[in-house]
C-alpha positions, 0 to 999 in steps of 0.5 A, a space after each residue: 903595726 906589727 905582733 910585738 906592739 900587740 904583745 907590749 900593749 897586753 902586757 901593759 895591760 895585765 901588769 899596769 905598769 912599764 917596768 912589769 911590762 918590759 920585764 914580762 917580754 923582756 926588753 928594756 923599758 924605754 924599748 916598750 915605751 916608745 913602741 906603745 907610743 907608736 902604735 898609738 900615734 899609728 891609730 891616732 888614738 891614746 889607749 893607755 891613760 898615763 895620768 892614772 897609777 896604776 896605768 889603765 887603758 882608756 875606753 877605746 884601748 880596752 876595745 884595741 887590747 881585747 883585740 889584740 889579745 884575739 890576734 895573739 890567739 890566732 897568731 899562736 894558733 897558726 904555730 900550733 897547727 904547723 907543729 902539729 901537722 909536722 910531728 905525731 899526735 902527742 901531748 897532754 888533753 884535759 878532758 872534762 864529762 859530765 857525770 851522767 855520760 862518765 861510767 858508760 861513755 869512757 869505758 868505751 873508748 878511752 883504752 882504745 884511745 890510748 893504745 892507739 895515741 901512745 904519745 898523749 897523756 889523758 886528763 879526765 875529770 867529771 865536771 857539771 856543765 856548768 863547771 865544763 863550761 868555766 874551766 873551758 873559758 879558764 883554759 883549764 881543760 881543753 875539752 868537754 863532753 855533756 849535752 847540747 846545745 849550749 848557746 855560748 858565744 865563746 864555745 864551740 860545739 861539736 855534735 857526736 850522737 844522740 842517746 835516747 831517753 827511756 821509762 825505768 820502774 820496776 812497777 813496769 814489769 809486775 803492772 798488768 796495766 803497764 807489762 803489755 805496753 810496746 810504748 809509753 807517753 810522759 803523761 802515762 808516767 805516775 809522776 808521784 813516784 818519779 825520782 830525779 837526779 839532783 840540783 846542777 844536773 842538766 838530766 834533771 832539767 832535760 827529765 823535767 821538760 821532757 814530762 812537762 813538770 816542775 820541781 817538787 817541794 821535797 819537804 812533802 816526802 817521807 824521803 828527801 834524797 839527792 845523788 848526782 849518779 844514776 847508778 844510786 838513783 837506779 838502786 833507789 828507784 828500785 828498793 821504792 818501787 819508783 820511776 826514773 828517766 834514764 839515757 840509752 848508754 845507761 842501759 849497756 850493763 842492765 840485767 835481763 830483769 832489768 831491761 825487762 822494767 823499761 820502756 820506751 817513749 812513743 815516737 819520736 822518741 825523745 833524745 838527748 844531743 852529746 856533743 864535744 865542745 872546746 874554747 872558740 879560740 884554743 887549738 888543739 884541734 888534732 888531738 880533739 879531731 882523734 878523740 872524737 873520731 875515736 869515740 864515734 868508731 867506738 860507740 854500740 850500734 844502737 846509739 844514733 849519730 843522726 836525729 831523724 825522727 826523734 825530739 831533742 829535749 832542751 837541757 836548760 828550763 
């Protein structure tokens, strides 16, 4: 058994036909024919059924051909890590982040990130996590930052920091009631003027677990109003006098009287887990390994690397 075998059997298998397949990895079709038939006298096992057009894999070959596909993998892995390791940190990395974290994360690195790496090119899209987490599996960004945990087989997660949630209202600093208080619980929350971001959102969910709540028939509002940004939702809330739940890097830019309508949970306070996460068996190592490194040297002191003493709010309801 040897890689070429490995490489003419995935081949069959994506084309479903010896003439595509020879001409994919370039040898005559006799040449694969007689080395699939090898390796399949070297197994004792058919993995291809011959007697179907187009040519399938039999039961058995689909199991022999995922695995060879994951060989394949590791084998070009291997070849990335020692070009990687022979040359500077360049070429291009596709970046996805979920839209809750994109206007207050990036600003803080990502010029930093470029000066310092002049030979990578930097892809950024705002992607929802469900959206990181397909064009991972796609290979069509290479990594994403968002909220964790995912609990995906096929993803691996690497933890960066945790962003505290806090109250946001401006009813917080005209309220006898509400202007005194150092902490708050959820249940304090009037959750009649409680706004949230929209459907597809894991903020959404995090805010829903975090008071304990189901989603509202918005048909029983005057308003029925939906945005993906926390910017929009913070003007709204706002104008409407309302509440919202808001994540701690959310507050960089917030005016003196703004951060004078927050207020923070009782401990332990309740978090959000921010983390990279990249393709188990993708290989861009090094050019993650700088970006994380780089965004961790670049975040305010506030933001916590360690969860001690806080609650991480699930993302999913």
């Amino acid at each position: 058994m040897n890689f070429q075998q490995l490489q003419y059997i995935t081949a069959l298998a994506q084309t479903q036909n010896f003439v595509k397949a020879a001409d994919l990895c370039s040898v005559t079709q006799a040449t694969l024919s007689q080395m699939v038939k090898k390796l399949e006298e070297e197994l004792g096992v058919k993995i291809f059924d011959r007697s179907r057009l187009p040519i399938v894999p039999t039961e058995i070959g689909f199991k022999i051909i995922k695995q060879a596909q994951l060989i394949l993998q590791e084998q070009e892995r291997l070849h990335q890590i020692v070009q990687q390791e022979q040359t500077l940190l360049q070429g291009e990395l596709k970046l996805g982040i979920i839209p809750t974290l994109a206007p207050y994360l990036l600003p803080l690195f990502v010029k930093s990130f470029l000066e310092k790496y002049s030979a990578i090119s930097l892809k950024i899209n705002e992607l929802t996590t469900e959206e990181i987490v397909k064009q991972l599996e796609n290979q069509t960004i290479d990594v994403g930052i968002l909220a964790l945990p995912l609990g995906e087989a096929q993803i691996k997660e690497m933890p960066l920091f945790y962003e505290e949630f806090v109250a946001f209202s401006p009813t917080f600093a005209s309220s006898h009631r509400e202007k005194d208080k150092v902490y708050i619980l959820p249940k304090d929350l009037d959750f009649s003027k409680l706004w949230l971001l929209e459907e597809g959102h894991c903020l959404r969910h995090q805010v829903l677990n975090l008071c304990e709540l189901k989603a509202r028939d918005a048909s029983q509002n005057q308003l029925d109003f939906e945005t993906g940004s926390l910017e929009t939702l913070k003007k709204m809330v706002k104008l409407h006098q309302g509440i919202t739940i808001l994540p701690a890097l959310a507050l960089l830019d917030l005016s003196a009287e703004e951060k004078g309508q927050i207020r923070y949970f009782e401990p332990p306070a309740p978090v959000r887990q921010i983390g990279m996460v990249s393709y188990r068996y993708f290989v861009k190592e090094r050019l993650i390994l700088a970006l994380k490194q780089e965004i961790l040297s670049q975040l305010p002191s506030h933001i916590e690397r360690e969860s001690d003493l806080k609650k991480i709010v699930p993302i999913k309801s």
